[in-house]
C-alpha positions as a Markdown table, in Angstrom:
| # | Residue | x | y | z |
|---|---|---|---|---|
| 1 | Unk | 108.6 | 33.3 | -10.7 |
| 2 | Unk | 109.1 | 34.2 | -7.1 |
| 3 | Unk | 110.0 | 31.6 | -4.0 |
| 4 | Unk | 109.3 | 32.4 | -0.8 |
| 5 | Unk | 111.5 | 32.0 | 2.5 |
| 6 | Unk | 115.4 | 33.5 | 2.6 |
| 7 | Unk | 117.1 | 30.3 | 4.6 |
| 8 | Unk | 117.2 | 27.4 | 3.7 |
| 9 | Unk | 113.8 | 24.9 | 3.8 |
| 10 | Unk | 110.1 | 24.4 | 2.5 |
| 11 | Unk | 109.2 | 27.0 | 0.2 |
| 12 | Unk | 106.2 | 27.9 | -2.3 |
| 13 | Unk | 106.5 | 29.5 | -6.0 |
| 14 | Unk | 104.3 | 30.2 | -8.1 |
| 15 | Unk | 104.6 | 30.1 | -12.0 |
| 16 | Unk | 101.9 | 31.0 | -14.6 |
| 17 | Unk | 99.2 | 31.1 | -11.6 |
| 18 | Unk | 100.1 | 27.7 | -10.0 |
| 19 | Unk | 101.6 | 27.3 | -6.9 |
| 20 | Unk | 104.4 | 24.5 | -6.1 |
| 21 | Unk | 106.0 | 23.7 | -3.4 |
| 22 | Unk | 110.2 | 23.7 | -3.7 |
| 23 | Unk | 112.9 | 23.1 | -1.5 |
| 24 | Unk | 114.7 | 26.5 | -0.7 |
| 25 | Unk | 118.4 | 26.3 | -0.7 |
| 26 | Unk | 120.8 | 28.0 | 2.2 |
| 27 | Unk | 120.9 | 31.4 | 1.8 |
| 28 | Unk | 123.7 | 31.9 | -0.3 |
| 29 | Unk | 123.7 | 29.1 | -2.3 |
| 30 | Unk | 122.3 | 29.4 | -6.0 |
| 31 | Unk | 120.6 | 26.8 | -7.9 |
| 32 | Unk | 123.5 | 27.7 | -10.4 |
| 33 | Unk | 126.2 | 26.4 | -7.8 |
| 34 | Unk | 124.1 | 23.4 | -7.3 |
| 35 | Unk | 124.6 | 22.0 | -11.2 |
| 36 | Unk | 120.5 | 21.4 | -10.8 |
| 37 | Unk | 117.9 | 23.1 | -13.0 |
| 38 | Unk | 114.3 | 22.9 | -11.7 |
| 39 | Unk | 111.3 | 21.5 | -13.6 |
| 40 | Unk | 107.9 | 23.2 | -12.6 |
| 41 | Unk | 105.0 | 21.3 | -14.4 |
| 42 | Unk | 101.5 | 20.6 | -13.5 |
| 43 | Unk | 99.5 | 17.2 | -12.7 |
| 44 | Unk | 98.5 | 15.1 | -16.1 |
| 45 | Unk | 95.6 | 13.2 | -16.7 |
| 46 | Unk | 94.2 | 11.1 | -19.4 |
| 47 | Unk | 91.5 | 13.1 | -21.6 |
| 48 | Unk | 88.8 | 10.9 | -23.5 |
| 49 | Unk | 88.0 | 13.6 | -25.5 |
| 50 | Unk | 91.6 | 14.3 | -26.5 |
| 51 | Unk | 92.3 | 10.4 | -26.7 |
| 52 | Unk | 95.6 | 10.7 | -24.5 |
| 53 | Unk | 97.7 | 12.1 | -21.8 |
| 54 | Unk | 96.9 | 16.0 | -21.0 |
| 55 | Unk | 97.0 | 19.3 | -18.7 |
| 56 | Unk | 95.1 | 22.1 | -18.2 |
| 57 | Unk | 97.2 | 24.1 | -20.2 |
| 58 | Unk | 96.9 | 21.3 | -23.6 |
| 59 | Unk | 93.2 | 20.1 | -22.9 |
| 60 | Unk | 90.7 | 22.5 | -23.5 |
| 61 | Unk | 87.7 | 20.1 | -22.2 |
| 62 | Unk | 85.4 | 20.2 | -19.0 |
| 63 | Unk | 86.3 | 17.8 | -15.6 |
| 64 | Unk | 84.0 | 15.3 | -16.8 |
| 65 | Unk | 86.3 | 14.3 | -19.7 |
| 66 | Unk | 89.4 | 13.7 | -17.7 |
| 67 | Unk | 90.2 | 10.6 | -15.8 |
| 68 | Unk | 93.2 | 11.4 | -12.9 |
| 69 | Unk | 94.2 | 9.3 | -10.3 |
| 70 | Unk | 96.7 | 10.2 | -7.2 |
| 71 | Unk | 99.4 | 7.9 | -6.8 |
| 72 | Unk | 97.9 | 7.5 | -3.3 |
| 73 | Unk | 94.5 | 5.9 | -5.2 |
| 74 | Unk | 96.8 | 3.8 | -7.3 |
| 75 | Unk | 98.4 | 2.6 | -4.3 |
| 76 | Unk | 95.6 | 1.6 | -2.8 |
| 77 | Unk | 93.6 | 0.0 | -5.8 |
| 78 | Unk | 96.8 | -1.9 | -6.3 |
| 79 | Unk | 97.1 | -3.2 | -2.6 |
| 80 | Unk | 93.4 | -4.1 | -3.1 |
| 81 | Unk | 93.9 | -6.2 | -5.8 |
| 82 | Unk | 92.2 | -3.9 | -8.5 |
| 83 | Unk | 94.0 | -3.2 | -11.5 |
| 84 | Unk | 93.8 | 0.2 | -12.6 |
| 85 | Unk | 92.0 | 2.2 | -15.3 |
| 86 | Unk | 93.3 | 0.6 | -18.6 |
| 87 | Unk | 93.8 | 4.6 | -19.9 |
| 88 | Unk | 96.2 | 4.4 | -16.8 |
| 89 | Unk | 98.2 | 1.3 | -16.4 |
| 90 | Unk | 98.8 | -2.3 | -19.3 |
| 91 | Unk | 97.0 | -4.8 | -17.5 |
| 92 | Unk | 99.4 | -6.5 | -17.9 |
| 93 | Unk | 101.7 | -4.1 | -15.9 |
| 94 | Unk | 99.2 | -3.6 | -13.2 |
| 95 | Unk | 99.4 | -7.5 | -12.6 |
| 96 | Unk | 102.9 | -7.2 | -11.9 |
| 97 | Unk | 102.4 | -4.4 | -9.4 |
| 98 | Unk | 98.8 | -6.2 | -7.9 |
| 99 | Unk | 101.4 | -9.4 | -7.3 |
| 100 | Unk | 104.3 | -7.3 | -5.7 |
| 101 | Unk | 101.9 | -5.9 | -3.5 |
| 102 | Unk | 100.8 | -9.2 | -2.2 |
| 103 | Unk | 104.6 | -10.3 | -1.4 |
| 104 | Unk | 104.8 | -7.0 | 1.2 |
């Protein structure tokens, strides 16, 4: 795994052929004299064929299988008033979040 960028900022790193985007410490400063361990992992999504929540790297099946949403899209369902997928949200969740959207 390698970062880009000495100083301190944005960076990228890529890890088992996916790229991320970090924070880059000061130059100088270590993630070890931070206390803070980094956790790279990849987007989920809920696979019908697999009958639960998934990656590319523990779902073997094609796009049309998988149902993702952004949180962006769940955003805006829920400030539409539409609940979401029921492989994504409890209805009875999504109400709650449909309703504190209305107070805003």
């Amino acid at each position: 795994m390698a970062a880009e960028g000495a100083g301190g900022g944005a960076g990228r790193v890529e890890e088992d052929g996916i790229e991320l985007a970090i924070r880059v410490p000061r130059q100088g400063v270590g993630l070890d004299e931070l206390g803070i361990e980094p956790l790279m992992f990849e987007h989920t999504f809920w696979c019908n064929e697999c009958e639960g929540l998934a990656s590319n790297k523990t779902c073997p099946h094609d796009q049309d299988a998988r149902l993702f949403l952004s949180g962006t899209k769940v955003r805006e369902m829920l400030g539409n008033g539409e609940r979401p997928p029921h492989e994504f949200s409890r209805d009875e969740v999504a109400d709650i979040l449909i309703d504190a959207y209305k107070e805003d």
